[in-house]
N, C-alpha and C positions, 0 to 999 in steps of 0.2 A: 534482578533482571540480568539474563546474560547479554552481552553485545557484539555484534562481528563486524564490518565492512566487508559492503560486495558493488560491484559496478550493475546497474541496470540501467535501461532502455527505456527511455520515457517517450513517447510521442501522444499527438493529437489523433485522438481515434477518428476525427472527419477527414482525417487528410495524414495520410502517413508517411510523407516524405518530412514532414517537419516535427525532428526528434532530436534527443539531445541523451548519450549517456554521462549520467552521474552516480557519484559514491553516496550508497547511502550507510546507515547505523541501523543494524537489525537490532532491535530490542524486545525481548520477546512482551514486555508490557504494554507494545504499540498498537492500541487498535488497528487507528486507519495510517497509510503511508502519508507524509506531509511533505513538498515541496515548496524551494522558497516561491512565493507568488511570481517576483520578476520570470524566475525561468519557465513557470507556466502558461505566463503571458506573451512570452518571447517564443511559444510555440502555439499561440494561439488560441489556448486554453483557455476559457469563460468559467467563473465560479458559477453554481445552477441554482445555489443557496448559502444557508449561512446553519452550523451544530455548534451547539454549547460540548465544551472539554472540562475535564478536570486536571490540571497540573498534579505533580508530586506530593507537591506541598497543599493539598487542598484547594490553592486557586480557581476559578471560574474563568472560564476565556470563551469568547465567541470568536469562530475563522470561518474562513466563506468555503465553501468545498464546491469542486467538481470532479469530473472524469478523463481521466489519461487513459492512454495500453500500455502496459506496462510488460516488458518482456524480459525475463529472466531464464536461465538455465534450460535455454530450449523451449520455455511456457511463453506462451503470453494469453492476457486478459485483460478488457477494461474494468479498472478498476472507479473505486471513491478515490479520492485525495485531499489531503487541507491545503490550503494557501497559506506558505507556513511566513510568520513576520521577521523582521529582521530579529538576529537571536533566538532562532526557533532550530533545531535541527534538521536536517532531512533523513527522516524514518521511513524505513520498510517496515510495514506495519503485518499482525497476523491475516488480516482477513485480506489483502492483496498477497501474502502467501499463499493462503487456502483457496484464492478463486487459481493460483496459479499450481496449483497439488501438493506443494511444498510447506512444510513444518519446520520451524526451527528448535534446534533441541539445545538449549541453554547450557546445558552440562558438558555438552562436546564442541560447543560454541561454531555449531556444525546447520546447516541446511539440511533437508532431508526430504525425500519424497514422502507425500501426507499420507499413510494407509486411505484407502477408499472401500465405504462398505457401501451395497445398493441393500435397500430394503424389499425383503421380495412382499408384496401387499398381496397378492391373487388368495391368501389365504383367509383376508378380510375383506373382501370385495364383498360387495350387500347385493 
C-alpha cells in the first residue's frame, strides 16, 4: 500500500460553516475515509449507522459511520466516513477519492485526476 499526507476540508454537510481541516494518510488500501469520532462530533457530525471492517491482520471491528463534505484539490462531495477510535488513523479513503474525481497512484505516491468514462447506452435502449 502506498501512503501520502495531504491536508483536507472536513465539514458538516447540514451546516457548512462548521468545518475543520486536518491531515490525513492516503492509503491506497482504504476504502472509506475514517475520522477520529471526537472531531466529527465537534462539527456536529451524527453516525447514521454502524459497517463491520476487516483490519490487516484479519481482525473484525464494528465503527459507526456517517456523512461529512469533504473538499479536496478544488473537489468537494459528501462523502461516507468511520468514526474512527482512539488509535485508529485518519484515512483518505478511495471511494471519497473517486466521489471527488481523483485517484491515487501508489507508485508516484501522487494524487491524480480519476480518468472519467460516460457509457453511451442509446445503443441498448429496448
Amino acid at each position: 500500500m502506498g501512503l501520502t499526507r495531504v491536508k483536507v476540508k472536513v465539514q458538516n454537510p447540514f451546516e457548512a460553516q462548521r468545518c475543520s481541516t486536518l491531515t490525513f494518510l492516503v492509503g491506497s488500501g482504504a476504502v472509506y475515509s475514517m475520522i477520529p469520532a471526537r472531531r466529527l462530533q465537534n462539527l456536529g457530525i451524527q453516525a447514521s449507522g454502524q459497517r463491520t471492517f476487516f483490519l490487516a491482520n484479519g481482525q473484525r471491528v464494528t465503527r459507526p459511520v456517517g456523512e461529512a463534505r469533504i473538499t479536496f484539490a478544488g473537489q468537494s462531495a459528501t462523502c461516507v466516513v468511520i468514526f474512527g477510535q482512539k488509535g485508529d488513523n485518519t484515512l483518505l479513503g478511495v471511494t471519497t477519492l473517486e466521489n471527488l474525481g481523483l485517484i491515487f497512484d501508489p507508485m508516484r505516491k501522487k494524487i491524480m485526476p480519476l480518468p472519467m468514462h460516460l457509457a453511451d447506452m442509446r445503443e441498448y435502449s429496448l
